[in-house]
C-alpha positions as CSV (number, residue, x, y, z in Angstrom):
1,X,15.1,322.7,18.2
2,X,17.3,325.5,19.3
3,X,16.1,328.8,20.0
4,X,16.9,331.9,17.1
5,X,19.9,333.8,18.2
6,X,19.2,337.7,18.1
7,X,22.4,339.8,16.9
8,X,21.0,342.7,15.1
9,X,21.0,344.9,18.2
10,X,22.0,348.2,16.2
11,X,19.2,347.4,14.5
12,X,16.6,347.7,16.7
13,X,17.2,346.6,21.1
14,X,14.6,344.2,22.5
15,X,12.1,346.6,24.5
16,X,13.3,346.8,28.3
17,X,11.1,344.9,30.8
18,X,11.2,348.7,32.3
19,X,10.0,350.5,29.6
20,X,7.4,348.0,28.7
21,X,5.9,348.3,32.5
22,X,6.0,352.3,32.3
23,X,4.2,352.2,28.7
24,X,1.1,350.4,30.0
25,X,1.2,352.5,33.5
26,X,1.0,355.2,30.7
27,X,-2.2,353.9,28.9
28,X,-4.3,354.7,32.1
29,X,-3.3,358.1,31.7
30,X,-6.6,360.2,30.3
31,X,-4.9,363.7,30.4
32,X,-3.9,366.0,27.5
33,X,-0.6,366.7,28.7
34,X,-1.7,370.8,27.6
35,X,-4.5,370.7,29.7
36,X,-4.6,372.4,33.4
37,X,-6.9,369.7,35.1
38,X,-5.7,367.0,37.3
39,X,-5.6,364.7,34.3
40,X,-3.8,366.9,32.1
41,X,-1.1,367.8,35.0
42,X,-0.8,363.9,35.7
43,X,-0.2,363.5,31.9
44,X,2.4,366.6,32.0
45,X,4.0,364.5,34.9
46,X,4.6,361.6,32.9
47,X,6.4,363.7,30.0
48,X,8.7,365.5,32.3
49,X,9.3,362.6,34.2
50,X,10.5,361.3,30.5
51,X,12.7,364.6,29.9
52,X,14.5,364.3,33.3
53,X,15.3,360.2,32.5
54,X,16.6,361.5,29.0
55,X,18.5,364.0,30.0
56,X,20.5,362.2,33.0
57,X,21.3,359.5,30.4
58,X,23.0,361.8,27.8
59,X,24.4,364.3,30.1
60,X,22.0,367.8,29.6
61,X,19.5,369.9,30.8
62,X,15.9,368.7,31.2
63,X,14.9,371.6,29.6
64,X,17.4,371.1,26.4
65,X,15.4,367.9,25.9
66,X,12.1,368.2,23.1
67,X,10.4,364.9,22.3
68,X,9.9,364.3,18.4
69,X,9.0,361.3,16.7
70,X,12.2,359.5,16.3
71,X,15.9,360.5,15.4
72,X,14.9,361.3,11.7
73,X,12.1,364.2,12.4
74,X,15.0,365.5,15.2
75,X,17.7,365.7,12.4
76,X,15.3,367.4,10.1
77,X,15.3,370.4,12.4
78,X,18.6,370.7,10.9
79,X,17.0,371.7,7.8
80,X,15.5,374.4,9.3
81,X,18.1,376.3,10.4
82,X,18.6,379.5,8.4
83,X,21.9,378.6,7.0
84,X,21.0,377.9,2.9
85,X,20.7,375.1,1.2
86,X,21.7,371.4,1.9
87,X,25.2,370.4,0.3
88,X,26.3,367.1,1.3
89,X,29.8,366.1,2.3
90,X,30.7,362.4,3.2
91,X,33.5,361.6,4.8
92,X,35.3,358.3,5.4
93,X,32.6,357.1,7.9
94,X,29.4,358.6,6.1
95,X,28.7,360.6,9.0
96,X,29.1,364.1,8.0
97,X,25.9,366.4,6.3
98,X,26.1,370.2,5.9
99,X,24.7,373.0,5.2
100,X,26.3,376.5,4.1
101,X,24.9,379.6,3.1
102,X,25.7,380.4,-0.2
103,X,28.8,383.3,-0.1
104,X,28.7,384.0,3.4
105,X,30.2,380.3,4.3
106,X,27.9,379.6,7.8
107,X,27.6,376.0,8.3
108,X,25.4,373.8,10.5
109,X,27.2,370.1,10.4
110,X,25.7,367.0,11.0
111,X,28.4,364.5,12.1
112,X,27.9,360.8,13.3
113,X,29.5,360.1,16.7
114,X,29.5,356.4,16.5
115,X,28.9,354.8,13.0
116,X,25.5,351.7,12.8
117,X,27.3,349.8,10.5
118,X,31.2,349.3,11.8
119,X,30.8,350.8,14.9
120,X,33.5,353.1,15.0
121,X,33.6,356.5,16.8
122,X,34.2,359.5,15.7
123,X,35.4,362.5,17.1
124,X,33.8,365.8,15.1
125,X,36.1,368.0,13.5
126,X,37.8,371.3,14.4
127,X,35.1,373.7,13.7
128,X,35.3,377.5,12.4
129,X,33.6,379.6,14.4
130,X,30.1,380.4,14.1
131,X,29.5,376.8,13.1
132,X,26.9,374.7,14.5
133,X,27.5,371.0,15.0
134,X,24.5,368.9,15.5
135,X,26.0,365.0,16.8
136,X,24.2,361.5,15.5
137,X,24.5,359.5,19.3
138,X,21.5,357.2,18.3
139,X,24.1,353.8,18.9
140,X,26.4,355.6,21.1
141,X,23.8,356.6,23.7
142,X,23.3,354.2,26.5
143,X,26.5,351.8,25.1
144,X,29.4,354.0,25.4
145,X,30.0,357.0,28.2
146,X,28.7,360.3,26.6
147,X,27.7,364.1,28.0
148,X,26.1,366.3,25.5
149,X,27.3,369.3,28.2
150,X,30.9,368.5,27.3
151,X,30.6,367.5,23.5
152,X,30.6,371.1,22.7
153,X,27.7,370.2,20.0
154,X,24.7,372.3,19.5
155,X,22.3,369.7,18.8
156,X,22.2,365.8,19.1
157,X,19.7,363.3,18.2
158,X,18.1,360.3,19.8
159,X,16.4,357.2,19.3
160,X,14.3,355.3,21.9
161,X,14.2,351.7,20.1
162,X,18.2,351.8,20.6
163,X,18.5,351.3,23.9
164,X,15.3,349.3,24.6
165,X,12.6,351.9,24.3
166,X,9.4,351.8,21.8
167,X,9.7,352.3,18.2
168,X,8.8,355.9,16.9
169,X,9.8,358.1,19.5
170,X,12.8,360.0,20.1
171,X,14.4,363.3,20.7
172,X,16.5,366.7,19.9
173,X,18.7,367.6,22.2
174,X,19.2,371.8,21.3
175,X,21.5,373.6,23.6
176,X,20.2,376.6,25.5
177,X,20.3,379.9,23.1
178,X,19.9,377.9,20.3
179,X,17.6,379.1,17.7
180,X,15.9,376.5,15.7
181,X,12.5,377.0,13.2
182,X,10.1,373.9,14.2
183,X,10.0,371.4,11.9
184,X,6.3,371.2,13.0
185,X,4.2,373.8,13.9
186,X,1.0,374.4,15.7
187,X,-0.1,374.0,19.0
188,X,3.0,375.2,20.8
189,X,4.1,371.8,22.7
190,X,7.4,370.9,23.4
191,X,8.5,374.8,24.2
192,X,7.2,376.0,20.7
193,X,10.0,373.3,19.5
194,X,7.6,370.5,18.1
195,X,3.9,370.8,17.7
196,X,1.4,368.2,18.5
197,X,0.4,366.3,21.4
198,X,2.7,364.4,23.2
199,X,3.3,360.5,22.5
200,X,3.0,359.9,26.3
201,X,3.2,356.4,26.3
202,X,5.7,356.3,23.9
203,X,7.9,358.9,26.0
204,X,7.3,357.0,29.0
205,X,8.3,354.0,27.3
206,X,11.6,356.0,26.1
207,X,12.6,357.8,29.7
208,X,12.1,354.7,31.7
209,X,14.3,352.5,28.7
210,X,17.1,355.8,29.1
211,X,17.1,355.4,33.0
212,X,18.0,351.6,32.8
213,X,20.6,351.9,30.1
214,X,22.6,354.3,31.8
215,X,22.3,352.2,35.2
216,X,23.6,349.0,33.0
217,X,26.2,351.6,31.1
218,X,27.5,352.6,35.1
219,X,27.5,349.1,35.8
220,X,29.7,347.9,33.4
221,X,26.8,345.5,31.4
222,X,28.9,346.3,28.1
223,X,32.2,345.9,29.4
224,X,30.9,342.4,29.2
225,X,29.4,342.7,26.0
226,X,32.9,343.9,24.6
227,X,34.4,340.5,25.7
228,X,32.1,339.0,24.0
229,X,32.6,340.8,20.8
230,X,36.2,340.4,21.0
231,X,35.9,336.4,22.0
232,X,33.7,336.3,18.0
233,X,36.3,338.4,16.4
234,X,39.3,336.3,17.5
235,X,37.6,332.9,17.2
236,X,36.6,333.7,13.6
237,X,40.1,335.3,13.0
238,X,41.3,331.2,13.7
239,X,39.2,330.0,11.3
240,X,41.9,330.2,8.1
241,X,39.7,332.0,5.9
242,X,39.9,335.6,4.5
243,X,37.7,337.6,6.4
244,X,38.2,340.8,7.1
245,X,37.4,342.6,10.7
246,X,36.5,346.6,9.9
247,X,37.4,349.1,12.3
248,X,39.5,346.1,14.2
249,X,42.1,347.8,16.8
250,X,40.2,351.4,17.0
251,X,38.0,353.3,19.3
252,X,34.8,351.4,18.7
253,X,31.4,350.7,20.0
254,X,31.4,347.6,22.2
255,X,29.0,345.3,20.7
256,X,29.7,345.7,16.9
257,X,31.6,343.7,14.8
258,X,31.5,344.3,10.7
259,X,32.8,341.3,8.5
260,X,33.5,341.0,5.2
261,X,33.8,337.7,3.7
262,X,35.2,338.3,0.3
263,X,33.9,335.6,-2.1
264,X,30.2,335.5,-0.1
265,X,27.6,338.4,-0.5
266,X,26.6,340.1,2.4
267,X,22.9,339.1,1.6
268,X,23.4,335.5,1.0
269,X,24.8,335.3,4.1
270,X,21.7,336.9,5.9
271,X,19.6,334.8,4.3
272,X,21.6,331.7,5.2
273,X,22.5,332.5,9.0
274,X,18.8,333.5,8.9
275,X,17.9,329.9,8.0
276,X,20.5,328.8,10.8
277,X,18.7,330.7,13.1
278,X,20.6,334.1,13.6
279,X,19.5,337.4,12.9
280,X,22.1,339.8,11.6
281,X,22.2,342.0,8.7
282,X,24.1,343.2,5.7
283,X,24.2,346.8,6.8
284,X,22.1,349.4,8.0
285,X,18.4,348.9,9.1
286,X,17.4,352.4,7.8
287,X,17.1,351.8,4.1
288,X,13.7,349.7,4.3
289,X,14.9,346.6,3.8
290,X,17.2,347.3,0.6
291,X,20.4,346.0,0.5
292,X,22.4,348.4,-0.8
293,X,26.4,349.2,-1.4
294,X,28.1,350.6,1.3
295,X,28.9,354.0,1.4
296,X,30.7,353.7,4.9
297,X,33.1,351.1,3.5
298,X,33.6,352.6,0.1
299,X,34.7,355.3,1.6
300,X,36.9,353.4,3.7
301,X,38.4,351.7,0.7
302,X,36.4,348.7,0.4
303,X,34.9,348.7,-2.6
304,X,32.8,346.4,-5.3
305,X,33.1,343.0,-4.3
306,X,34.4,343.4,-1.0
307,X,31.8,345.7,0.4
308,X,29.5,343.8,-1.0
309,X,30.6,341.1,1.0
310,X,30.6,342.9,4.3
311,X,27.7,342.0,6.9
312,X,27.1,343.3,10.8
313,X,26.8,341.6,14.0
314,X,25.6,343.2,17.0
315,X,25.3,341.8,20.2
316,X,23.9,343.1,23.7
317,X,23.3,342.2,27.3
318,X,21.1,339.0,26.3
319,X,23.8,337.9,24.2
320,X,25.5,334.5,26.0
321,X,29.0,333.3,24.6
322,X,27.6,329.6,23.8
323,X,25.5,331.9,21.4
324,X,28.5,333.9,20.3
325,X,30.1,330.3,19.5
326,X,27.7,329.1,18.1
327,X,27.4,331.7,15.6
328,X,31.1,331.7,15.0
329,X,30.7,327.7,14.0
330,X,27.4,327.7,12.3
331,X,29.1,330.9,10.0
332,X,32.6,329.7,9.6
333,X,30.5,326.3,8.3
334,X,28.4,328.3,6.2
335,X,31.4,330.2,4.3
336,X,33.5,327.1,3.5
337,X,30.4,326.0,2.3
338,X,30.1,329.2,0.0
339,X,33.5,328.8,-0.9
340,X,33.6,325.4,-1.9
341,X,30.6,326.3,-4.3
342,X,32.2,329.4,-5.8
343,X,35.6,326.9,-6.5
């Protein structure tokens, strides 16, 4: 019996072997990272060691780095800027949130650098001035070159599960001078940012995962990868059929590859690649499990039936081509299959 094939890498990345070894050096840690004894400063040694990994990897200051539960506590921070109430504004790539105080028109934008679902990139938009821009990098970080120091954003957000660290940890990234009102408040950690005591095996977990993805990243691990996506995107354009390749021909990330297969839902074919032995998915992994429309590809003008029938793949460095070709066989099958039973 062959072994499953893992392609839902935007999902969630496979923990790194590195960040696996630094969480359970972690777990011998007794110190409260607050705390002034020897335990508490080898704890506090741990978390800045952490902050330094993170920052080299998206390009800031230590010190501009404050360690929150995950990417969706850091964008709530956003919400607690005093700019007004919340009025949402998506664009073609679903990656743009705002927030404007009524009559006096200050906004803080939330814009999505490189989009989970077709993988594009996205350059933010001209700004006014005054405005603060807060930048989604949870794929792009680790996968494609990026600085926060020269994005010319205020904020960013991070993930540690994307690039091979644990689940439910992650980070703000808040650009010196920045005023922010935590989301959490209390005992004062994280520079007054984000109460409560630090996750340290979580964050160790996260820094040593951020360290090794940018040392693949600088070694040209998804350069690879991109082949790889392009060698399933051509093969499957041979097959004869109808799919469609979103996003095919512009600035993208390189592992990601959205179909659409009109005539085949995108959770039929999840559940039968799943029964082949491939994990991919029919969208974005943050919805709990729902399979839901695509706003990303309605607004791109796929709509009804044909967004419906759209579906990701995402590969990474574990990803071998016989896999890749195997996956574009097994699916091509699959849809004449599908196809033939719609006829």
């Amino acid at each position: 019996m062959r072994s499953r094939v893992y392609l839902d890498w935007n999902a969630t990345a496979p923990l790194r072997d590195e960040a696996r070894a630094a969480m359970i050096a972690a777990m011998d840690v007794v110190g409260n990272p607050s705390s002034v004894h020897a335990e508490g400063r080898a704890a506090r040694a741990l978390v800045e060691k952490a902050r330094a990994q993170v920052a080299a990897a998206v390009g800031c200051k230590p010190a501009e780095v404050v360690f929150t539960s995950g990417a969706t506590e850091a964008a709530a921070v956003l919400g607690r800027l005093p700019v007004g109430m919340v009025e949402v504004e998506p664009t073609a790539h679903d990656c743009l949130w705002s927030q404007r105080r009524a009559g006096q028109g200050s906004r803080a934008i939330g814009w999505g650098y490189a989009n989970n679902e077709t993988g594009l990139i996205v350059e933010p938009p001209a700004r006014a001035e005054g405005e603060i821009l807060m930048l989604d990098i949870v794929q792009a970080v680790g996968k494609v070159p990026f600085s926060f120091a020269w994005s010319g954003a205020e904020m960013a957000i991070v993930s540690a599960h994307k690039f091979g660290g644990p689940k439910g940890v992650g980070a703000l990234i808040i650009r010196d001078g920045v005023e922010t009102q935590p989301v959490l408040t209390g005992g004062g950690q994280e520079m007054g940012r984000r109460a409560g005591t630090e996750n340290i095996i979580g964050i160790a977990g996260m820094g040593a995962a951020a360290e090794a993805a940018q040392r693949d990243l600088e070694a040209g691990v998804w350069e690879r990868v991109a082949e790889l996506r392009n060698i399933l995107e051509s093969t499957l354009s041979l097959a004869g059929n109808n799919t469609i390749s979103v996003g095919k021909g512009r600035a993208r990330l390189p592992n990601t590859l959205c179909l659409i297969a009109p005539g085949w839902k995108g959770e039929t074919q999840v559940m039968a690649m799943d029964l082949a032995g491939f994990a991919i998915s029919a969208g974005s992994a943050c919805s709990s499990g729902k399979v839901r429309e695509s706003r990303v590809l309605r607004a791109m003008g796929y709509e009804g039936a044909e967004a419906a029938s759209a579906i990701r793949v995402s590969l990474g460095p574990e990803t071998t081509e016989e896999a890749v070709l195997r996956f574009a066989e097994v699916w091509s099958a699959q849809y004449a299959k599908a196809l033939n039973r719609a006829a």
